[in-house]
C-alpha positions as protocol buffer text, in pm:
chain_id: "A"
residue {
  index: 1
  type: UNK
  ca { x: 9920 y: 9493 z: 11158 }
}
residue {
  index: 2
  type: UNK
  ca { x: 9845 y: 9640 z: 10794 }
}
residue {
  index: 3
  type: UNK
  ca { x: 9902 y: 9442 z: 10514 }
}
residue {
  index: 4
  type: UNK
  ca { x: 9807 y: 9578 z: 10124 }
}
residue {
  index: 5
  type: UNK
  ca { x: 9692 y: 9280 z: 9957 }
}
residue {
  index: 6
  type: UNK
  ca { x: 9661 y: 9302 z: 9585 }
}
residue {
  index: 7
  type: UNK
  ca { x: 9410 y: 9072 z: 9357 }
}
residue {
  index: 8
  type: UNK
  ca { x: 9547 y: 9068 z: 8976 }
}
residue {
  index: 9
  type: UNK
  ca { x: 9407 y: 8854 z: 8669 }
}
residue {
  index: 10
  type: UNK
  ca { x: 9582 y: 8507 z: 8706 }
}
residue {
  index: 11
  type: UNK
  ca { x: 9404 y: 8212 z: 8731 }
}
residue {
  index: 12
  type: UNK
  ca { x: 9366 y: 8134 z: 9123 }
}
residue {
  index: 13
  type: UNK
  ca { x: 9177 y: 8405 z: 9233 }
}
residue {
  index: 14
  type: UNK
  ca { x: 9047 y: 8165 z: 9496 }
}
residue {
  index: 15
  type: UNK
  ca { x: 9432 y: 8192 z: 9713 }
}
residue {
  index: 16
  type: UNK
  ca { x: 9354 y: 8596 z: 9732 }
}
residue {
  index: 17
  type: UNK
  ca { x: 9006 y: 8545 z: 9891 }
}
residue {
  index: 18
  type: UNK
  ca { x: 9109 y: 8319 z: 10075 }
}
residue {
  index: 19
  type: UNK
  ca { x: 9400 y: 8474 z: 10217 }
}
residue {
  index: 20
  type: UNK
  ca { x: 9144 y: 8813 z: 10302 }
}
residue {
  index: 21
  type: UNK
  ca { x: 8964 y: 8590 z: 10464 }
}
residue {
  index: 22
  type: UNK
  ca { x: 9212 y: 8445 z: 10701 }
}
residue {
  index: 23
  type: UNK
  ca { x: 9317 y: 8782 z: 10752 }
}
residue {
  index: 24
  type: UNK
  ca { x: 9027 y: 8933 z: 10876 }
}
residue {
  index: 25
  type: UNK
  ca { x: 8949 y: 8602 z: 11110 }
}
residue {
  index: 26
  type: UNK
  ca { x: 9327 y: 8773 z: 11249 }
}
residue {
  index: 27
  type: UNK
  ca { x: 9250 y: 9107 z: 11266 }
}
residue {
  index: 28
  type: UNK
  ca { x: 9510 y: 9213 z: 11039 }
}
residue {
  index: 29
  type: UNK
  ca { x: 9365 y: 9535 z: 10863 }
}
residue {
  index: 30
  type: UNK
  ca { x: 9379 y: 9489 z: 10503 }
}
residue {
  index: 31
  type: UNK
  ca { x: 9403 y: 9762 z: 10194 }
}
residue {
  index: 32
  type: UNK
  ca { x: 9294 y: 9560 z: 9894 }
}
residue {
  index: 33
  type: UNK
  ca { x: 9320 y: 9645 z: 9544 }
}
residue {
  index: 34
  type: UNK
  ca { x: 9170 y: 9428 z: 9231 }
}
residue {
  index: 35
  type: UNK
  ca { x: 9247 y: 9486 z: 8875 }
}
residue {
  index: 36
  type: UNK
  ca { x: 8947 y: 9457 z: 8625 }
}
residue {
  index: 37
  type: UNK
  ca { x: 9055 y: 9090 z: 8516 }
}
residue {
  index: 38
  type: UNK
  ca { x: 9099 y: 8984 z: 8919 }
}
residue {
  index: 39
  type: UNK
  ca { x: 8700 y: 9073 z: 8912 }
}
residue {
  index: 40
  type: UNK
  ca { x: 8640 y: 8869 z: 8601 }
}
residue {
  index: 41
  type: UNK
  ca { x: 8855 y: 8569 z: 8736 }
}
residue {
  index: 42
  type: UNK
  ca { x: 8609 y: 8628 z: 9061 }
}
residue {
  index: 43
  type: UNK
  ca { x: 8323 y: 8553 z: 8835 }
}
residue {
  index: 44
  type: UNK
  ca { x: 8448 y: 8281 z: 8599 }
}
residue {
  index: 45
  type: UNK
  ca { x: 8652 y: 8084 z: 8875 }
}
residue {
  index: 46
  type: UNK
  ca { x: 8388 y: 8095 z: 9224 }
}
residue {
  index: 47
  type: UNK
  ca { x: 8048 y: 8123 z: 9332 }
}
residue {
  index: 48
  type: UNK
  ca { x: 8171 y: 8400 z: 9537 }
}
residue {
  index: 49
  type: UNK
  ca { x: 8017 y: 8787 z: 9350 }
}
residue {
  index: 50
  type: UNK
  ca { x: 8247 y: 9049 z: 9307 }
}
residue {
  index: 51
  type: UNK
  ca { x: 8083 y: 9301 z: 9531 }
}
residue {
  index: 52
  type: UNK
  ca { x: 8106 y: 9027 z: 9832 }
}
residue {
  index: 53
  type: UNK
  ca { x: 8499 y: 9044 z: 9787 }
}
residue {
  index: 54
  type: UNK
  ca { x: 8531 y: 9418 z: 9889 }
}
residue {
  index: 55
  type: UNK
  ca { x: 8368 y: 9316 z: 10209 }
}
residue {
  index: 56
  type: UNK
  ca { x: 8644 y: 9089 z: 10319 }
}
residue {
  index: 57
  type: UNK
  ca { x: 8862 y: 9414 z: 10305 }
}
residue {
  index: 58
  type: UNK
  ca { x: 8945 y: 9642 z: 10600 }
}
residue {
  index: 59
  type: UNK
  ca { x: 8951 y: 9944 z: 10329 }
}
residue {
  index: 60
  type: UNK
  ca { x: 8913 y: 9918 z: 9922 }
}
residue {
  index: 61
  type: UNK
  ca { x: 9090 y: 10119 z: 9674 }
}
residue {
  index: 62
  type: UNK
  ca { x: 8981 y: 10161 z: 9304 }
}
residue {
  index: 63
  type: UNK
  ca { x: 9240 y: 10064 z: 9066 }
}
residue {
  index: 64
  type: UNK
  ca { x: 9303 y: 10394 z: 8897 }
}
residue {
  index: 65
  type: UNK
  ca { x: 9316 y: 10557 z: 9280 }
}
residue {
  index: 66
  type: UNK
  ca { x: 9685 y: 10717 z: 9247 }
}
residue {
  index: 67
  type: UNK
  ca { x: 9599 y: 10968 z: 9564 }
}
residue {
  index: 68
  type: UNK
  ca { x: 9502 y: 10650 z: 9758 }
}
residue {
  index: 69
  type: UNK
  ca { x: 9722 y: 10653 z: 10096 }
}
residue {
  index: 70
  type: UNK
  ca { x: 9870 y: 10334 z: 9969 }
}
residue {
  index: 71
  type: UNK
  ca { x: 10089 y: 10501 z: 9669 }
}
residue {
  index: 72
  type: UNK
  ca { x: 10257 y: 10702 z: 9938 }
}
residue {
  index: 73
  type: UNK
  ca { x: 10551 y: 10529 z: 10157 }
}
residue {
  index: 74
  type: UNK
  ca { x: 10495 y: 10770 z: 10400 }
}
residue {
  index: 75
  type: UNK
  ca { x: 10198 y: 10542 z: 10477 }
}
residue {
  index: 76
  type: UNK
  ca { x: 10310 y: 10268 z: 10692 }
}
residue {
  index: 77
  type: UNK
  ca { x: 10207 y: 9903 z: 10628 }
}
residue {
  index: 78
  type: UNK
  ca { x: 10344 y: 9579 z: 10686 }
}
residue {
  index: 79
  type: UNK
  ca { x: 10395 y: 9501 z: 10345 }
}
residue {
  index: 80
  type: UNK
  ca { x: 10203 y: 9377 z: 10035 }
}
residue {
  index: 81
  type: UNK
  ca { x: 10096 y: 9041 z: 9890 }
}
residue {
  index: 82
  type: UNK
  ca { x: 9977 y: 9000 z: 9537 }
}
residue {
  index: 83
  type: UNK
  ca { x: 9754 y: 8704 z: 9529 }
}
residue {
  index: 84
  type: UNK
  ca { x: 9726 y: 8571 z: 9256 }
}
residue {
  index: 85
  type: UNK
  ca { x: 10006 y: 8690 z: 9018 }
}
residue {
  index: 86
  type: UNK
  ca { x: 9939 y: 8733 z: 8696 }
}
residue {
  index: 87
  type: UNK
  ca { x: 10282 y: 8774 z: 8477 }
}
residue {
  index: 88
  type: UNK
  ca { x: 10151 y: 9086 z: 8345 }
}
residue {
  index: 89
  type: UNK
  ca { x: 10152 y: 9231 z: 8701 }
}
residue {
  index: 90
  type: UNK
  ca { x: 10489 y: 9062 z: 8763 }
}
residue {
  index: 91
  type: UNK
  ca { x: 10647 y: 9212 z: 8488 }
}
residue {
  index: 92
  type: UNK
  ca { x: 10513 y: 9587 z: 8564 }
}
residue {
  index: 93
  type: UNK
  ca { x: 10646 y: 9549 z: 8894 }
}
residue {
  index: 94
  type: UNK
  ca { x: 10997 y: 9427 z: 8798 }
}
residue {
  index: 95
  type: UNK
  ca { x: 10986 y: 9699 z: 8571 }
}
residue {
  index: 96
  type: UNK
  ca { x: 10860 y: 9976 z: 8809 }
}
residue {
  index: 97
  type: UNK
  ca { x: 10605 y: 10071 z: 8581 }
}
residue {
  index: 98
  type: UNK
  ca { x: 10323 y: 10223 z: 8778 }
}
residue {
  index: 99
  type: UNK
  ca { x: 10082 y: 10293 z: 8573 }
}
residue {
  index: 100
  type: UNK
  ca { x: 9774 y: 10162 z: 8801 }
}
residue {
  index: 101
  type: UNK
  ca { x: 9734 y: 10130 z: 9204 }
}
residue {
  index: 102
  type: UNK
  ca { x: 9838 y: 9794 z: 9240 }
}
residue {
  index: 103
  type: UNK
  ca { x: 10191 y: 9857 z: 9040 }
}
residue {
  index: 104
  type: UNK
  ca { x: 10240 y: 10183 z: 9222 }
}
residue {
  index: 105
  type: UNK
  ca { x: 10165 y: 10056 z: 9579 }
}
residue {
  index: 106
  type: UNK
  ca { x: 10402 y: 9710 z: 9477 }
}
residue {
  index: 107
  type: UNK
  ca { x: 10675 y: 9990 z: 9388 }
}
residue {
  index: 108
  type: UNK
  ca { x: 10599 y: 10178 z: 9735 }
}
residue {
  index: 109
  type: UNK
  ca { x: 10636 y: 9834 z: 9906 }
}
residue {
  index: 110
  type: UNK
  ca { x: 11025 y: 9730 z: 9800 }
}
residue {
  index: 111
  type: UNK
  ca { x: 11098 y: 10111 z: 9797 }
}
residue {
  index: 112
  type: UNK
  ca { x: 11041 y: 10116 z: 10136 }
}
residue {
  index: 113
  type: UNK
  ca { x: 11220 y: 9740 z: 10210 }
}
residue {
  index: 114
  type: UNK
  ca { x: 10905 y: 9631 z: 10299 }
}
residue {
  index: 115
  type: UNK
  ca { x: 10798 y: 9275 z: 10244 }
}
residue {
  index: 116
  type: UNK
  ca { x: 10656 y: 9178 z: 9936 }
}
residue {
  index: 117
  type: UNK
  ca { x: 10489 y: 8914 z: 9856 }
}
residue {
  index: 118
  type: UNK
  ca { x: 10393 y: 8780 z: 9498 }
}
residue {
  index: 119
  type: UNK
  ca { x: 10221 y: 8469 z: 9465 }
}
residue {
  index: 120
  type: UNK
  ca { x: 10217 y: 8379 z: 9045 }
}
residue {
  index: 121
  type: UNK
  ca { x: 9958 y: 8098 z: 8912 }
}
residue {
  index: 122
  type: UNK
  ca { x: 10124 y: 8010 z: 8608 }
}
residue {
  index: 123
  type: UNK
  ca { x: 10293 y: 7707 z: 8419 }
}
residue {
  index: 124
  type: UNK
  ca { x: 10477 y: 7646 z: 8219 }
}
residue {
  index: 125
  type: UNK
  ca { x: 10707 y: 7968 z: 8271 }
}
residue {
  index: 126
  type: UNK
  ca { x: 10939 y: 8114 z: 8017 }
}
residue {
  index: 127
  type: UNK
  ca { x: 11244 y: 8238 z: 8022 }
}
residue {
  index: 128
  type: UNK
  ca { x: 11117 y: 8635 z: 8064 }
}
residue {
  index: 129
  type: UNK
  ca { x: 10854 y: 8472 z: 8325 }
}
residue {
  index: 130
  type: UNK
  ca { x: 11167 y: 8359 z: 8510 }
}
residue {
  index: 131
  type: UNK
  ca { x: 11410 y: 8629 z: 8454 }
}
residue {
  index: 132
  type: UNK
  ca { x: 11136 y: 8919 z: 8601 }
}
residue {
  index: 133
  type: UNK
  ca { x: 11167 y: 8632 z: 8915 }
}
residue {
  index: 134
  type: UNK
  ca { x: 11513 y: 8662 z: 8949 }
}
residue {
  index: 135
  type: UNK
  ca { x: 11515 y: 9041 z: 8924 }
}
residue {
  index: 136
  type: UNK
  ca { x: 11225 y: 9051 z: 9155 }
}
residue {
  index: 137
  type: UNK
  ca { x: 11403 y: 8826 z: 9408 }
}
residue {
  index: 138
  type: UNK
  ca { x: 11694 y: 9013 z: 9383 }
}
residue {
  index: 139
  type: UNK
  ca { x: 11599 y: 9309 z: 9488 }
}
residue {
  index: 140
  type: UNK
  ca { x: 11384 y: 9205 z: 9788 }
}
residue {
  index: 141
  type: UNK
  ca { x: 11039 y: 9029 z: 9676 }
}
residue {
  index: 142
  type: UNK
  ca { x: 10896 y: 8711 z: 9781 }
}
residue {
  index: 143
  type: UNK
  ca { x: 10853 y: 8455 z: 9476 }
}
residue {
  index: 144
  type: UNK
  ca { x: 10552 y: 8265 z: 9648 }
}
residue {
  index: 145
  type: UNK
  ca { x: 10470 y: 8047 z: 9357 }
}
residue {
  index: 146
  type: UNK
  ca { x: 10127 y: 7858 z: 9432 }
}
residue {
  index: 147
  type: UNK
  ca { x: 10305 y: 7495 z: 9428 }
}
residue {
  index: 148
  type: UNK
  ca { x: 10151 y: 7342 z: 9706 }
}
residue {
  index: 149
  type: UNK
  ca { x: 10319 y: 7082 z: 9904 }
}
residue {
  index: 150
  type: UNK
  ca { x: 10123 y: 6695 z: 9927 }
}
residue {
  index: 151
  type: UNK
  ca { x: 10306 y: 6548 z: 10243 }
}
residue {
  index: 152
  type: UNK
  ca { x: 9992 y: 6650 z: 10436 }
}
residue {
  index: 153
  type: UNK
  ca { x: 9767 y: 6425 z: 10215 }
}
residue {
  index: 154
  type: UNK
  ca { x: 9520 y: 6739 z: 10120 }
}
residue {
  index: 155
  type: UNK
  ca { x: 9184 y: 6592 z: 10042 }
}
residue {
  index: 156
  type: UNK
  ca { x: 8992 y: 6917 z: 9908 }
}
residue {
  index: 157
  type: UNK
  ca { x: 9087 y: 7174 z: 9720 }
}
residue {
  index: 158
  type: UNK
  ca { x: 9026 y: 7395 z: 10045 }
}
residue {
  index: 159
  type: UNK
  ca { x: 9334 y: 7220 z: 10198 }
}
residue {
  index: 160
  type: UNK
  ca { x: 9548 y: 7299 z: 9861 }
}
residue {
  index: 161
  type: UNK
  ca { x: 9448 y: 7627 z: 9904 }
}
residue {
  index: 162
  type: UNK
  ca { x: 9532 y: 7675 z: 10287 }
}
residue {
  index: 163
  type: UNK
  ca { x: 9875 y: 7559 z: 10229 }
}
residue {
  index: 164
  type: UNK
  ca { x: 10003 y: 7810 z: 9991 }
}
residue {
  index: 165
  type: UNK
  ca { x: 9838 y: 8095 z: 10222 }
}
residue {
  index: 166
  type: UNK
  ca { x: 9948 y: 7934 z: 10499 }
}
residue {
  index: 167
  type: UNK
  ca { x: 10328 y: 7996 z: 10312 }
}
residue {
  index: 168
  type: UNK
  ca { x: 10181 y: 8340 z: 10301 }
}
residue {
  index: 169
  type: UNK
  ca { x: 10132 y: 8415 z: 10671 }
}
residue {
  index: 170
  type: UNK
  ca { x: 10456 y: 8242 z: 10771 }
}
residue {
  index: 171
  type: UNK
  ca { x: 10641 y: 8507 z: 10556 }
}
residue {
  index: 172
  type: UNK
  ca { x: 10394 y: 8790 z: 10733 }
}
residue {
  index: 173
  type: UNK
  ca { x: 10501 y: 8628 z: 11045 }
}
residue {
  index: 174
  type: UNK
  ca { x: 10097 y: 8580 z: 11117 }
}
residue {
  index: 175
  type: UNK
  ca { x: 10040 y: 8264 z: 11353 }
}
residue {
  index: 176
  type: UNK
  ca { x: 9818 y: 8014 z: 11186 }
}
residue {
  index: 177
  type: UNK
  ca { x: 9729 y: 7658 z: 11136 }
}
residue {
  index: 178
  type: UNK
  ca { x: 9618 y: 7656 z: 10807 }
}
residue {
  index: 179
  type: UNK
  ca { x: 9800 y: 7343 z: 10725 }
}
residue {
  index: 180
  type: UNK
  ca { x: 9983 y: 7023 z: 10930 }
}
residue {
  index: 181
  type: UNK
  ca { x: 10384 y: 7114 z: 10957 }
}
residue {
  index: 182
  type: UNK
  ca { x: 10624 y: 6861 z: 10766 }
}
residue {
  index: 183
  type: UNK
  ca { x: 10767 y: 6713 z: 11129 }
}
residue {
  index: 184
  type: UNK
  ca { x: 10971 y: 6432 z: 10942 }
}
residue {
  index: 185
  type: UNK
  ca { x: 10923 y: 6061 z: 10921 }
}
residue {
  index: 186
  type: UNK
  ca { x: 10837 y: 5910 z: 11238 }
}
């Protein structure tokens, strides 16, 4: 499996790591791609360093990299995730302006009816927040909106975290516990 997974400038930086993380503990190749502000949230939101991040990465692509096999839909993946969101990045993609990597290989991704995943860390929305959601949705994206569920009682921030890319996987169809199953009252 070969997923492109995409780091933009939204608060939450933490989900993407994570998620490469998880990813590589699965042996899923991944192609990542970070805008300038995903490297600044690195800094201002984690202990983590930006140049540890590529390492989490099967393969790294700079943002300006248009030739990069992952603008082409001739190169097979397994889809994209774009973790976290910003609405900048949201809004280029409903818009199908690619004017960095990240856009174009988002563009590639529903182009080619592969799933797409975009995971936005923001609140309150407004109504062009929402309406580049609904025309995203409609036309074959993932709204994966980091609203984490609390029927599992997390008690760290870790176990926030795990459940929304835990919602991740399940839509990759990658096998996981990252988070105890709602199994009803009992």
């Amino acid at each position: 499996m070969r997923v492109i997974v995409g780091l933009s400038g939204a608060s939450g930086i933490v989900y993407g790591i994570r998620l490469l993380q998880v990813l590589r503990e699965k042996n899923v190749q991944t192609e990542l791609v970070m805008t300038p502000m995903a490297k600044r949230m690195v800094e201002l939101e984690t202990d983590y360093k930006v140049e540890e991040i590529p390492s989490l990465a099967t393969r790294v692509y700079g943002i300006d990299d248009l030739e990069a096999p992952i603008s082409s839909g001739g190169y097979p993946t397994d889809g994209m995730i774009v973790a976290p969101c910003s609405m900048k990045t949201l809004a280029g993609i409903a818009c199908g302006y690619s004017a960095n990597l990240l856009l174009r290989a988002a563009d590639v991704t529903l182009k080619e009816k592969r799933p797409l995943v975009l995971v936005p860390r923001e609140t309150p929305l407004n109504v062009i927040h929402l309406e580049n959601m609904l025309h995203l949705a409609r036309i074959g994206a993932t709204i994966l909106s980091a609203m984490p569920a609390f029927y599992h009682r997390p008690q760290t921030i870790d176990q926030v975290t795990d459940f929304v890319v835990g919602k991740v996987l399940d839509i990759l169809h990658v096998g996981h516990n990252m988070y105890h199953r709602w199994g009803g009252q009992s």
